[in-house]
N, C-alpha and C positions, 0 to 999 in steps of 0.2 A: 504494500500500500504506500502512496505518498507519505512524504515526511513533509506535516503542516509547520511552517512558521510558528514560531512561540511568540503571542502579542501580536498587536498591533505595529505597520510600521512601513517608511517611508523610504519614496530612493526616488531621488532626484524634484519630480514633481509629483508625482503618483501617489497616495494611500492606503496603501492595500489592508482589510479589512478580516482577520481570518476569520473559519466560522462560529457562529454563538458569541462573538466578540460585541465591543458597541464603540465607538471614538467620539469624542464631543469638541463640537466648535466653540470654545469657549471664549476665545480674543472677543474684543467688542465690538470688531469691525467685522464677527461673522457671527451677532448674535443676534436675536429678533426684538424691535422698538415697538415699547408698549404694545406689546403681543401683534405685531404687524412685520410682513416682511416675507421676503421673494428669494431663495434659496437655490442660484444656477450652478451647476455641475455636472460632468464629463465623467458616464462609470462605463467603465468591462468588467462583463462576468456573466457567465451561463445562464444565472437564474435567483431572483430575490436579493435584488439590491436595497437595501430597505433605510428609510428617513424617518427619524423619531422626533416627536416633538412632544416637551416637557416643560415643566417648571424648574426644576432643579438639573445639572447634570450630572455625572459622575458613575454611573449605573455601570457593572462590568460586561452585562448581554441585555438584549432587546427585556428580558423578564424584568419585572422593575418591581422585587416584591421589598414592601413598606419593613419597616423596621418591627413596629407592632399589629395586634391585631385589629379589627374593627375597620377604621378607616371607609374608605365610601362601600365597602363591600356591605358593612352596615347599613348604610345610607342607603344603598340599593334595593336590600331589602326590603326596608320599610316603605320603600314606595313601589312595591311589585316586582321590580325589574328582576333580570339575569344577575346573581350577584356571583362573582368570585367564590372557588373552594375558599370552606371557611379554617381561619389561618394564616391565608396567603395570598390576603390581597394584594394590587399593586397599587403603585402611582400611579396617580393618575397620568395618562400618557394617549397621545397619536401615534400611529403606524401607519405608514405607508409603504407600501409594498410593491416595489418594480417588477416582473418577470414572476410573481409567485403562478403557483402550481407547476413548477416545470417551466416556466416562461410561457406561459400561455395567459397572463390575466394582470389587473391591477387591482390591486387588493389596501382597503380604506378599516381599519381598525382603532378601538376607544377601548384603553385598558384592558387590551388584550382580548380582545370581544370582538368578532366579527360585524361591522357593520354596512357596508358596502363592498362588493366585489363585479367586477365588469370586465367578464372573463373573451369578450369579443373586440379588443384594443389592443392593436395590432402596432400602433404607436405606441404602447406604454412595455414592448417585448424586448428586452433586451441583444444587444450581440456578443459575442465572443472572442469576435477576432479583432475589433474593434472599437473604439471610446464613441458612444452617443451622448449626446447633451439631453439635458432634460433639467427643468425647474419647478419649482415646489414653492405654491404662495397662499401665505397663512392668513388668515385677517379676521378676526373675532369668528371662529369657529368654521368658517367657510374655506375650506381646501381646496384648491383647481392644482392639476397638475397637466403638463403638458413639454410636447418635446420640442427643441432648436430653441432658439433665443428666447429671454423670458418675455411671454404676451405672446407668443408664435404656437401656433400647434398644439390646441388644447386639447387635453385626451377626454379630462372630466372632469366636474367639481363635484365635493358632496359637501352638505352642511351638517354642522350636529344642531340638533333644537337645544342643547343644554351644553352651553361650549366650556370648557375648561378654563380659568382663567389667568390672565397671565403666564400665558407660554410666552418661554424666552430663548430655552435652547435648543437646537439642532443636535441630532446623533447621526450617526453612517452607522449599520450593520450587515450582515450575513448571516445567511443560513445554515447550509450543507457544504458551500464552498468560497472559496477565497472571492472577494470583490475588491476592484481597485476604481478609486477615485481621484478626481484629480480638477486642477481650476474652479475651486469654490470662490462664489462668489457670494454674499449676500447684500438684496438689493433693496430698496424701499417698497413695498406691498404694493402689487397693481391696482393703479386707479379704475381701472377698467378694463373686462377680460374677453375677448371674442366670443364668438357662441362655440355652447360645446354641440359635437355631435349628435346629430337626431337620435331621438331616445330609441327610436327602433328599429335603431341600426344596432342599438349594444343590450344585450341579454344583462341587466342589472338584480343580482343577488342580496339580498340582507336587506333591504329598504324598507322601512314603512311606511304608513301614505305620510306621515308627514319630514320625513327624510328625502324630497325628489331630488335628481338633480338641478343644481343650478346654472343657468345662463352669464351669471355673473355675481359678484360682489353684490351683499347683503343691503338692498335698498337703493341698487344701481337699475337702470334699464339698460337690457341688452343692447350692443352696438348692432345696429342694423345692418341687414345683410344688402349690399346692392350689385349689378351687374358689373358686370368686367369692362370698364372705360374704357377708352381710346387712350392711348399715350399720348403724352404731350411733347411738342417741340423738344424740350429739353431732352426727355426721356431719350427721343430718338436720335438725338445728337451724341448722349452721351452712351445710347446702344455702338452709336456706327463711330465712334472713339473708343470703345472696348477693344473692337474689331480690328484696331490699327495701331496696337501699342507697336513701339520699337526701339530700340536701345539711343536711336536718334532724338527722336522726337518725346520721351516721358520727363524728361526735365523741363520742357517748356509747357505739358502739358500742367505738371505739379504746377507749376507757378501762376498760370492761368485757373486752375482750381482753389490756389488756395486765397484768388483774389473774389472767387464767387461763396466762400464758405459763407453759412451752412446748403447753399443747394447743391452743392457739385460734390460733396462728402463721400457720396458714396463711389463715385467715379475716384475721387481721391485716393480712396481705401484700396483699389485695385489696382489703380497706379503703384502705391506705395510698394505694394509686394512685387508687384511686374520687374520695378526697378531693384527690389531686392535681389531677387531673384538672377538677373542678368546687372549685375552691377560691374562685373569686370567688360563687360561690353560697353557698357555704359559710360564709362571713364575714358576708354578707348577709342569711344564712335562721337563723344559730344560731352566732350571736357569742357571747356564754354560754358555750356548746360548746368553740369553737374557743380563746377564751382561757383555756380550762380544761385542752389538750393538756398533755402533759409534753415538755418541751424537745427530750428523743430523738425522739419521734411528730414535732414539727412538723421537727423537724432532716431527715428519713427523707422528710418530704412533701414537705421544699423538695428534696429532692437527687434526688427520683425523675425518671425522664425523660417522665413521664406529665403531668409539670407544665404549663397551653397557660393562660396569661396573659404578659403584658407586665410585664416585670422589675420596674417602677415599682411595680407592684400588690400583685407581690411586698414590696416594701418598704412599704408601707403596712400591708399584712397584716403581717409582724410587728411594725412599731408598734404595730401596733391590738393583735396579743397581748400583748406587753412594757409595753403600759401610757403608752404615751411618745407621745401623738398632739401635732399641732402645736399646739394651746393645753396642752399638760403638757410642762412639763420640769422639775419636782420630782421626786426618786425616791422621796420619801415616797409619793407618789400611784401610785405604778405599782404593775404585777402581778405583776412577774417584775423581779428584781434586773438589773443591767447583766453579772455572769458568764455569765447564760442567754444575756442577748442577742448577748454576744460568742461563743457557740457557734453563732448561726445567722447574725448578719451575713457571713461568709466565703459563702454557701452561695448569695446573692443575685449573679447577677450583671449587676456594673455595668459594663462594658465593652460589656452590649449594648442598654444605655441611651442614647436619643436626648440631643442638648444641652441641649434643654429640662429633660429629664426630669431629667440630672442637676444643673441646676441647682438643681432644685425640692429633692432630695435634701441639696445643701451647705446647703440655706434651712431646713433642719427643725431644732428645735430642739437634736435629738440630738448634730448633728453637732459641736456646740461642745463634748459632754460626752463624745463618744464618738471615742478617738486612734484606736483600731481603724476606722471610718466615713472616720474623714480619709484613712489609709491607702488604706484602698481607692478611694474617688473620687482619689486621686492616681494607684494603678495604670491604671484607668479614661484618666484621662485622659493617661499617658503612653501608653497603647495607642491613643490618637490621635494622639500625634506620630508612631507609629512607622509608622503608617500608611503617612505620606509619607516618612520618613524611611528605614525596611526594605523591603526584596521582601516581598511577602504569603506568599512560599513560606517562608522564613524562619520568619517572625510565625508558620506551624502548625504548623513540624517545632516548635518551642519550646512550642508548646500543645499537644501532642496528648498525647494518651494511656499512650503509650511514649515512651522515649526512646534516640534513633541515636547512640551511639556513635561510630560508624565507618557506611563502607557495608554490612559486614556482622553487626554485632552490634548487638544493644537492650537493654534492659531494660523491665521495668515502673518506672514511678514510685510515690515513696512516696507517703503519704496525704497531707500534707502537698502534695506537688506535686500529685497526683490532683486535691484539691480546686481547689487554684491553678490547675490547667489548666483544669477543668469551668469556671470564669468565662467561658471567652473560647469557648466550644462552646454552640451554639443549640441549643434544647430541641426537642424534636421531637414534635407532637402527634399523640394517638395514633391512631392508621391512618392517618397521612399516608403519601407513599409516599416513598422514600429513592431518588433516584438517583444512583448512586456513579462518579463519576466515577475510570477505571482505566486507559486510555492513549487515545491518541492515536485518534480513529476507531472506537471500541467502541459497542457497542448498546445504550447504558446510559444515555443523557440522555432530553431529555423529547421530540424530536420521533421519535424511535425507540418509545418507550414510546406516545404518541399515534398515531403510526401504525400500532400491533399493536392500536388499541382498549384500551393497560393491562394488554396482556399476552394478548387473550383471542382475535386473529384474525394470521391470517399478515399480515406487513409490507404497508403501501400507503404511499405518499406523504399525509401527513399534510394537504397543504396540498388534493391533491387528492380529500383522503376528507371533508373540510371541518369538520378536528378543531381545526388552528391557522389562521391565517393570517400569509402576510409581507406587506409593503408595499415600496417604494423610491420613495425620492426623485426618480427620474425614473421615466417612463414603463413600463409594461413592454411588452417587443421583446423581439427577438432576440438582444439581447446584455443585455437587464435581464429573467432567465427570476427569480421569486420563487420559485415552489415547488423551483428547484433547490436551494436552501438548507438546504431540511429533506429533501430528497434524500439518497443516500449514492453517488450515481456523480460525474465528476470534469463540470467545466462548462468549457472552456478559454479561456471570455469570457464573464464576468457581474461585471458593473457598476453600483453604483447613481450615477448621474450626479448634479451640481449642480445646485439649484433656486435660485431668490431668496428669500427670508426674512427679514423684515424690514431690508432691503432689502440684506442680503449672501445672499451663495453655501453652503449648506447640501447636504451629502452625506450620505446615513442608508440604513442599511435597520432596520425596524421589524418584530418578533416578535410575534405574537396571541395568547396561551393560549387567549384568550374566555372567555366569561363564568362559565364551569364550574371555570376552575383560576385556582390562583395558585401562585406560584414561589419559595421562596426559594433562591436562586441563588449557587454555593459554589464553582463552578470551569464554565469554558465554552472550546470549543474553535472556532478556525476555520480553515478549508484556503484557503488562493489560489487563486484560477484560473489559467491560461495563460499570463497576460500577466506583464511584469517590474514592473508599477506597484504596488510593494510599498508597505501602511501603514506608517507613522510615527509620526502622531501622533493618537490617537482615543480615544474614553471611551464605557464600555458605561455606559447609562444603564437605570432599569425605574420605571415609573412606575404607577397603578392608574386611571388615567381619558385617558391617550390623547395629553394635554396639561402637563402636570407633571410635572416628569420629575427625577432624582435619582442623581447620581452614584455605581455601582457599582465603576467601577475607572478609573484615567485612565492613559495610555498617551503618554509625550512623547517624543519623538525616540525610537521604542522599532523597534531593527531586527533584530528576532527573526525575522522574517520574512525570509528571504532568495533562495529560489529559487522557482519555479513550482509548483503543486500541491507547498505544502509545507503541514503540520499545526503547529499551535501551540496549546496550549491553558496560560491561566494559572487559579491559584486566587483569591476573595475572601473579605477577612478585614476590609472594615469594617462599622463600627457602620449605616451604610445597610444594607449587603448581608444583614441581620441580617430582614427583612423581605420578606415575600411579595407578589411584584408577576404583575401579569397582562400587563403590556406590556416588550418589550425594547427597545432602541433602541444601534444602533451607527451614535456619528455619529462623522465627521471633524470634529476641533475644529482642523485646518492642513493644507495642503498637505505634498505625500507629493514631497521636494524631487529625488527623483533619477528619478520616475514624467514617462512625456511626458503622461500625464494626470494634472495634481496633484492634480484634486480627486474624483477616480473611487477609489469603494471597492469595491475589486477583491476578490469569495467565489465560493468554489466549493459550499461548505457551513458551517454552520455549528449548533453545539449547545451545549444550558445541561444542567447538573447542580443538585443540589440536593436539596430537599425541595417533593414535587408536594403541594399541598392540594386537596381539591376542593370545591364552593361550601358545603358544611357548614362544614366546617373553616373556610376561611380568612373566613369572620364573626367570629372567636374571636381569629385572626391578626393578619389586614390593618388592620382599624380602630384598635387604640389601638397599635399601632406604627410609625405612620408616622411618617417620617423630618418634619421642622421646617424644613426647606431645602430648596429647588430648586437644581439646577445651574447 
């Protein structure tokens, strides 16, 4: 069976939630005002993603039993109702339920008590392989929930006639299995909610006549439904400007929108990413242009996640706007004053800058003139000592996105930290595929994903569909099976044996994307086979030609491992790992000293997480980030 994560817990931006667990939003910029308040986030997960709302938080699973007895279980009684087993009543509490039954339904619960279930919302079904958005808006007893932006894509509301009072905080739970969450936002309560769904289009369970759904917020009238308009001028201008971006023409366009803002916004918004997106073009086809942005535009281009150059480039570019190239360091000569430039240096980052690269950067003439620049190549480079100095698990609760408290409580981080953390998180180019690693044994890495074809065929063995390949160090037999690896059944003897190599003893097994992917690799898991000859001491290596190879994580006396078919998986956080490789390699760099085979690397399975490119993409990736060093 998998090995579940212990706790709750974070890596990079993500939340992941194991099951029967509960996590609470407790910062005050994710809590709900005077019981009001619109709660948007991004989950993956199979099935029963589920949103608590409460008065108090702190609870360690969705069960929220009171400390004493009595409590409204009492209360219920006496006035008819369904009360709670007596002894163990709960808090009072909301449930909201994503994907319950299997993922087939959305499901509306009051202390644990069924009250609404709307098992034909096909919108509220969660996916697997990917993060959907959805948001959750509370306002004096009245729930609407719905999916994409909050006000967009209503699934359904229900009201309670006897609403609880003073809810203030938000939970995230699971059920049966791991959920992962991520970009919470909380927002001010919707003024006003679109219509939901004709009633009889959804098969509603639990209701009584006076629980109907609602059209909207409590003493609002529904927005009116009208026919589909004509687009206007504008619209079709700035349809047939969608049509026509080009690495020429987007800087003239930014500047012409940001002189019609707020109507050209959303024309704006697609520029910005276009230009992220192709931004080494962009510098090269319409320099002019580009040193002509307003410090907010370029500020917005650098922070977008659409951004796919190599960090260095990034810092060239704004050189190159700011006026300060390596023969200038006058400020009389420059374009944009050094306040500009200190609003976009944070926004570069240099932690995921190879040695070379950041050498080149302390060599520019700026950095004598610029304490902010020093600064950062200093953080930069103490996130190389910490490398070896900290666990990598460590190094991303501290970077990520949110911030753990405790095991059960977060917050968001301010901007301030927001930005400081975005440094140390790799940019993600766009339609690469994201695979999120979420416990132990899950279907979420990349020989899982290659084995479904990407998603689009039922599972095969990837090795034998001849998507990846393995390799090992010795022979393969009967006790050295390769495609068991990217398997998911248990092998209770698989070995890759010692070879000679330059003329010592070398034990590997080696991972193949081929020639179509490249990996950049953020967390990987492996299970033991049978035998007691547990690793010790080994380092995963990834290289892009077969022969070069580059340390991604090194493992010394490390006795994580300790029983037979057990699961282990760690994260990576360096500056290598930062780089999309087509080759994996897990070699033995000692003997394994309490194994009767020292030098046998004993796998049952094994899997990489990450970010998958495919041979588009990683032209744009692989090339000018390669790591400077061999192992």
């Amino acid at each position: 069976m998998p090995q579940a994560s212990s706790g709750v817990w974070s890596s990079g931006n993500v939340l992941v939630v194991p099951p029967l667990e509960a996590v609470w939003l407790t910062g005050s910029e994710l809590q709900l005002q005077e019981g009001r308040g619109c709660l948007s986030f991004e989950v993956k997960a199979d099935n029963d993603a589920t949103v608590l709302l409460k008065q108090q938080s702190g609870s360690r699973r969705w069960q929220h039993l009171t400390a004493k007895g009595g409590g409204r279980g009492a209360a219920a009684a006496a006035d008819g109702q369904h009360a709670p087993a007596q002894g163990s009543p709960v808090e009072q509490n909301y449930t909201v339920i994503l994907g319950s039954h299997r993922n087939s339904c959305l499901k509306f619960e009051k202390d644990g008590e069924l009250c609404c279930m709307v098992p034909t919302s096909p919108e509220a079904r969660l996916s697997a392989t990917c993060f959907s958005k959805y948001w959750i808006n509370y306002n004096a007893g009245c729930i609407s929930v719905g999916a994409g932006e909050p006000g967009e894509g209503l699934c359904y509301s229900w009201t309670d006639p006897e609403p609880i009072p003073s809810i203030r905080f938000a939970g995230l739970s699971a059920w049966d299995k791991h959920v992962g969450y991520r970009n919470l936002r909380m927002h001010p309560a919707l003024a006003q909610l679109p219509l939901s769904p004709a009633l009889k289009q959804h098969h509603v369970e639990g209701l009584s006549a006076n629980q109907q759904p609602q059209q909207g917020l409590p003493g609002e009238a529904p927005l009116a439904q009208h026919g589909k308009a004509l687009p206007s001028l504008l619209e079709c201008c700035q349809a047939a400007l969608l049509q026509s971006f080009s690495p020429l023409g987007v800087c003239d366009l930014l500047q012409v929108a940001d002189c019609l803002s707020p109507v050209a916004d959303g024309l704006r918004s697609q520029a910005i990413e276009f230009a992220a997106a192709q931004l080494s073009a962009v510098v090269t086809e319409d320099l002019l242009g580009f040193c002509s942005l307003s410090t907010a535009t370029l500020e917005e281009i650098l922070c977008s996640q659409s951004l796919d150059c190599a960090e260095k480039c990034v810092f060239d570019a704004v050189m190159t706007w700011a006026g300060y190239g390596c023969e200038v360091a006058d400020a009389s000569s420059a374009c944009h004053p050094l306040q500009d430039l200190a609003q976009l240096l944070p926004c570069i980052r240099f932690p995921l800058m190879n040695d070379d690269e950041l050498a080149a950067v302390a060599a520019h003439p700026m950095c004598g003139r610029s304490v902010l620049l020093q600064e950062l190549l200093q953080e930069a480079a103490e996130a190389r000592r910490e490398e070896d100095a900290r666990g990598p698990q460590a190094q991303l609760a501290q970077r990520g996105a949110i911030s753990m408290q405790d095991k059960r409580h977060v917050r968001a981080l301010t901007a301030s930290e927001r930005l400081a953390s975005s440094r140390f998180q790799l940019r993600r180019a766009p339609g690469c595929t994201e695979l999120l690693y979420l416990y132990d044994g899950d279907r979420n890495g990349v020989c899982w994903h290659l084995g479904t074809a990407c998603g689009t065929q039922p599972w095969v063995n990837p090795v034998l569909a001849g998507r990846l390949a393995v390799r090992a160090s010795s022979p393969a037999c009967r006790s050295t099976d390769p495609k068991a690896l990217a398997g998911h059944g248990f092998a209770r003897c698989n070995f890759a044996g010692p070879r000679m190599e330059g003329g010592q003893l070398s034990s590997w097994w080696v991972l193949d994307l081929g020639p179509g992917h490249r990996l950049i690799c953020n967390h990987y898991t492996l299970r033991h086979d049978g035998s007691t000859d547990f690793l010790r001491s080994w380092v995963l290596q990834g290289s892009n030609d077969g022969s070069s190879w580059f340390d991604l994580r090194r493992h010394i006396s490390d006795r994580t491992i300790r029983m037979p078919g057990q699961y282990a998986s760690w994260p990576l956080s360096s500056h290598a790992a930062a780089v999309p490789y087509r080759f994996f390699r897990l070699l033995l760099v000692g003997p394994n000293p309490e194994a009767a085979n020292q030098h046998h690397v004993c796998l049952s399975f094994w899997e990489l997480y990450g970010f998958l490119y495919n041979s588009k993409q990683q032209q744009n990736a692989a090339t000018d980030d390669a790591p400077t060093s061999a192992a």
